[in-house]
C-alpha positions as CSV (number, residue, x, y, z in Angstrom):
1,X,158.4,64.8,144.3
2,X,161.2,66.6,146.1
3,X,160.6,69.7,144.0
4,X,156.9,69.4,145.3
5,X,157.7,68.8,149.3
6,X,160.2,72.0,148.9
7,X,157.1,74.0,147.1
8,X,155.2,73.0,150.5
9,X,157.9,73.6,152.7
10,X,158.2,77.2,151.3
11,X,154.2,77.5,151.9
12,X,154.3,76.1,155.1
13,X,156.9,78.7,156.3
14,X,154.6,81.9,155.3
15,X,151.2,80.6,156.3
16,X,151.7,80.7,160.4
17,X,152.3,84.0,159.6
18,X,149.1,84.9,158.3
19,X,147.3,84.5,161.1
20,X,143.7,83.2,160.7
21,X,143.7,83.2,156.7
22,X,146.4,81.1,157.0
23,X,144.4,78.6,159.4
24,X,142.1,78.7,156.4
25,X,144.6,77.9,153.8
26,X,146.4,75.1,155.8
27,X,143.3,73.2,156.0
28,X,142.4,73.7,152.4
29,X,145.7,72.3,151.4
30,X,145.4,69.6,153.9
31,X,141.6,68.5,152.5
32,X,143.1,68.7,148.9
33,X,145.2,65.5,150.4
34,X,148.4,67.0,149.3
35,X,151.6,66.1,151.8
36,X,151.0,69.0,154.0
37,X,151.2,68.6,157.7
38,X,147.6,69.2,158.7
39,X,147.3,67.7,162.1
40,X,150.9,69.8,163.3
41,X,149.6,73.4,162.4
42,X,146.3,72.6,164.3
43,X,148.1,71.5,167.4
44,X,150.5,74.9,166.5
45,X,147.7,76.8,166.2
46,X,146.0,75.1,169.5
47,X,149.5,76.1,171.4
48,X,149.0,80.0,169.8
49,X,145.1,79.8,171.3
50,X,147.1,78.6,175.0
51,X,149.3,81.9,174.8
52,X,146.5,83.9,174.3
53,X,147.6,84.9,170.4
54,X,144.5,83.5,168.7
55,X,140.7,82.6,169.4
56,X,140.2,79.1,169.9
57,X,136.1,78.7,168.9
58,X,137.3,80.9,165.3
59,X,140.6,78.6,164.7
60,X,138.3,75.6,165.3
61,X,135.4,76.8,162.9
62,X,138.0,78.1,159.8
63,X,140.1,75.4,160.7
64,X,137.0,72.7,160.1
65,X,135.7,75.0,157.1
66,X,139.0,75.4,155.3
67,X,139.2,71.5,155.7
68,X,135.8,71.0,154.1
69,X,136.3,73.4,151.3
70,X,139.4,71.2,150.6
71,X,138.0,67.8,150.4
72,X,134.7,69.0,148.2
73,X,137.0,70.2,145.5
74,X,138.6,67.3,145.6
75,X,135.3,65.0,145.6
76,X,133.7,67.1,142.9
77,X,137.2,67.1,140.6
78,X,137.2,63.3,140.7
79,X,133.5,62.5,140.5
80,X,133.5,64.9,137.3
81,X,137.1,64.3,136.0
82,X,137.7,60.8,136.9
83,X,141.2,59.7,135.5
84,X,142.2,63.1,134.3
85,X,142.4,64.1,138.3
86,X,143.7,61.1,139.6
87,X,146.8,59.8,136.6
88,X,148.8,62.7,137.4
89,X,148.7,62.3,141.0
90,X,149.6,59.0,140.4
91,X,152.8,59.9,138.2
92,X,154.0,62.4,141.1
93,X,153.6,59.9,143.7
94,X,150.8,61.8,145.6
95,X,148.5,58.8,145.1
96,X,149.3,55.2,144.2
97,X,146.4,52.9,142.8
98,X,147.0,50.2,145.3
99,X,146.4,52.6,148.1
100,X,143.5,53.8,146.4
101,X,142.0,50.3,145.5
102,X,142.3,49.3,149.3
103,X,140.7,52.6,150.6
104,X,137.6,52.0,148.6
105,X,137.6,48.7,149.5
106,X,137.2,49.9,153.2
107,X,134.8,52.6,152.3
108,X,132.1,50.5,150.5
109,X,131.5,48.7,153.4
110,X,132.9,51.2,156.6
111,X,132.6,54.4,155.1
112,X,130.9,55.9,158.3
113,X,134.5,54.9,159.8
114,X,136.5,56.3,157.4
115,X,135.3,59.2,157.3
116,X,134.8,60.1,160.7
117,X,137.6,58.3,162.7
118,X,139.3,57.7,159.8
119,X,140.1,61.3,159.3
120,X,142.3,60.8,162.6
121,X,144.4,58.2,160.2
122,X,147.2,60.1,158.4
123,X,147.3,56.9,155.5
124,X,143.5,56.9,155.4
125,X,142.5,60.7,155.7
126,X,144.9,61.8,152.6
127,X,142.5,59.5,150.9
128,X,139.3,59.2,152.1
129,X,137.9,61.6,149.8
130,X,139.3,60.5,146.5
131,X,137.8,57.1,147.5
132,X,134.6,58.4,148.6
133,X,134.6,60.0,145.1
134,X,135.6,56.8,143.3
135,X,133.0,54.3,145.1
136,X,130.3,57.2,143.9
137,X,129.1,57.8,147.4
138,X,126.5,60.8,147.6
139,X,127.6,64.4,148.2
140,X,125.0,64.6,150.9
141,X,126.1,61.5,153.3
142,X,129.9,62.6,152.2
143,X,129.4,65.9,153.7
144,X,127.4,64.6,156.8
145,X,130.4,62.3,157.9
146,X,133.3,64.6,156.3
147,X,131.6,67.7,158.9
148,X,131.3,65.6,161.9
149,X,134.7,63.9,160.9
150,X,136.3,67.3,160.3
151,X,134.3,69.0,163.3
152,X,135.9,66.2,165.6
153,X,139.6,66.3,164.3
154,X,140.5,69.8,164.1
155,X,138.9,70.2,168.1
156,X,141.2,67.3,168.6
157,X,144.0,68.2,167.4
158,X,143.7,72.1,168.2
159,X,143.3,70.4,172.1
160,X,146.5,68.7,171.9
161,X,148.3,71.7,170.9
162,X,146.4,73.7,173.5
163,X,147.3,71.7,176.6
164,X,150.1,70.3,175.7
165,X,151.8,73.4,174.9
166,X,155.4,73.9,174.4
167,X,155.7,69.8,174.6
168,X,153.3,69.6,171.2
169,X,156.5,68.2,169.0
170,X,157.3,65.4,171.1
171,X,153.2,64.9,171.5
172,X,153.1,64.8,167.5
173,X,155.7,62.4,166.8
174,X,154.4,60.0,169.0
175,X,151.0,60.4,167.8
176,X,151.9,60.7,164.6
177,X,154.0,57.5,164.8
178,X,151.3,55.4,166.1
179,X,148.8,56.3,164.2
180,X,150.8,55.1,160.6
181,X,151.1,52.1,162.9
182,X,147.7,51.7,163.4
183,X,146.5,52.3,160.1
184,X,148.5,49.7,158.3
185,X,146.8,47.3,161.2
186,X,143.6,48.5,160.1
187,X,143.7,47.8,156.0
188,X,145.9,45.1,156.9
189,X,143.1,43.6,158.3
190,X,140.2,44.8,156.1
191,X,142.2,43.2,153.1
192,X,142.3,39.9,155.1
193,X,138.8,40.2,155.6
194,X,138.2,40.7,152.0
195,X,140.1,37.7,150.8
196,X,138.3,35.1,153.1
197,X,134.6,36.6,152.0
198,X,136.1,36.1,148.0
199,X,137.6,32.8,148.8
200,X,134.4,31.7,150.4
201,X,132.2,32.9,147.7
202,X,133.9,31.2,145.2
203,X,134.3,28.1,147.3
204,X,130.0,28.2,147.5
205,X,130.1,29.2,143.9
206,X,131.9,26.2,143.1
207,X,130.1,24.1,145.1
């Protein structure tokens, strides 16, 4: 694991540079759900559109297309692949199981949520898509919510970064910070939710 955060450290490092192919790239890399800092180079980029450096309407449209390129790769590898995708994640810690198992819990029955205001949810957006994937959700209402979720985020986050400006790293760690928060609330809850309706099904079963 620490040889891959230093691989996407060193990636990290070159793709500001690049100007709007590296918009392009970050988002990729950020919809393959690998631990790449996603929401931080849209609100850098939104601070580079403030100072005049970039166009805001083209970092918001590669921005949302480099993210959707990301996450269909990623839906088509597992929905075609299956285990031979997911295993090795799992063995270099970019995926656990029990994470997996409870974000497809939530998408079966809120999967308009996840994957629209979900994608706002660092702990639910890296795996949104493997879960769509797993719970064999159709490409077609995938990519309706994944656009508008996408669409949303990146403007979101590329307005932060715009108005907030200079202040953007104290903005993102306290964004950042409450949105884990709010995410472990959320599955949390959906996992409580799901143990009543089981115990209460067996309880009628029984009955």
């Amino acid at each position: 694991m620490e040889y891959l955060m230093a691989w996407i450290h060193s990636i990290t490092s070159g793709i500001v540079s690049l100007g709007y192919p590296g918009v392009y790239i970050a988002m990729v890399l950020e919809g393959l759900g690998m631990p790449f800092p996603g929401d931080a180079f849209l609100a850098f980029y939104g601070y580079a559109v403030s100072e005049q450096e970039m166009n805001g309407i083209a970092v918001w449209c590669i921005g949302s297309l480099g993210y959707f390129t990301g996450v269909s790769i990623i839906f088509w590898l597992v929905r075609k692949f299956g285990s031979l995708v997911l295993n090795p994640l799992y063995r270099i810690h970019i995926l656990s199981p029990e994470r997996l198992d409870h974000t497809s819990t939530l998408m079966r029955r809120f999967s308009a949520l996840v994957l629209i205001p979900g994608r706002f949810l660092p702990g639910i957006r890296s795996l949104s898509t493997y879960a769509a994937a797993f719970v064999d959700m159709p490409y077609s209402t995938f990519t309706a919510y994944t656009i508008v979720g996408s669409i949303i985020w990146c403007g979101a986050w590329i307005g932060l970064g715009f108005w907030f400006g200079e202040n953007v790293q104290t903005l993102l760690k306290h964004v950042q910070s409450t949105l884990t928060w709010v995410t472990i609330v959320i599955v949390l809850l959906a996992l409580l939710v799901f143990i009543i309706k089981r115990l209460q099904s067996k309880t009628r079963s029984g009955q």
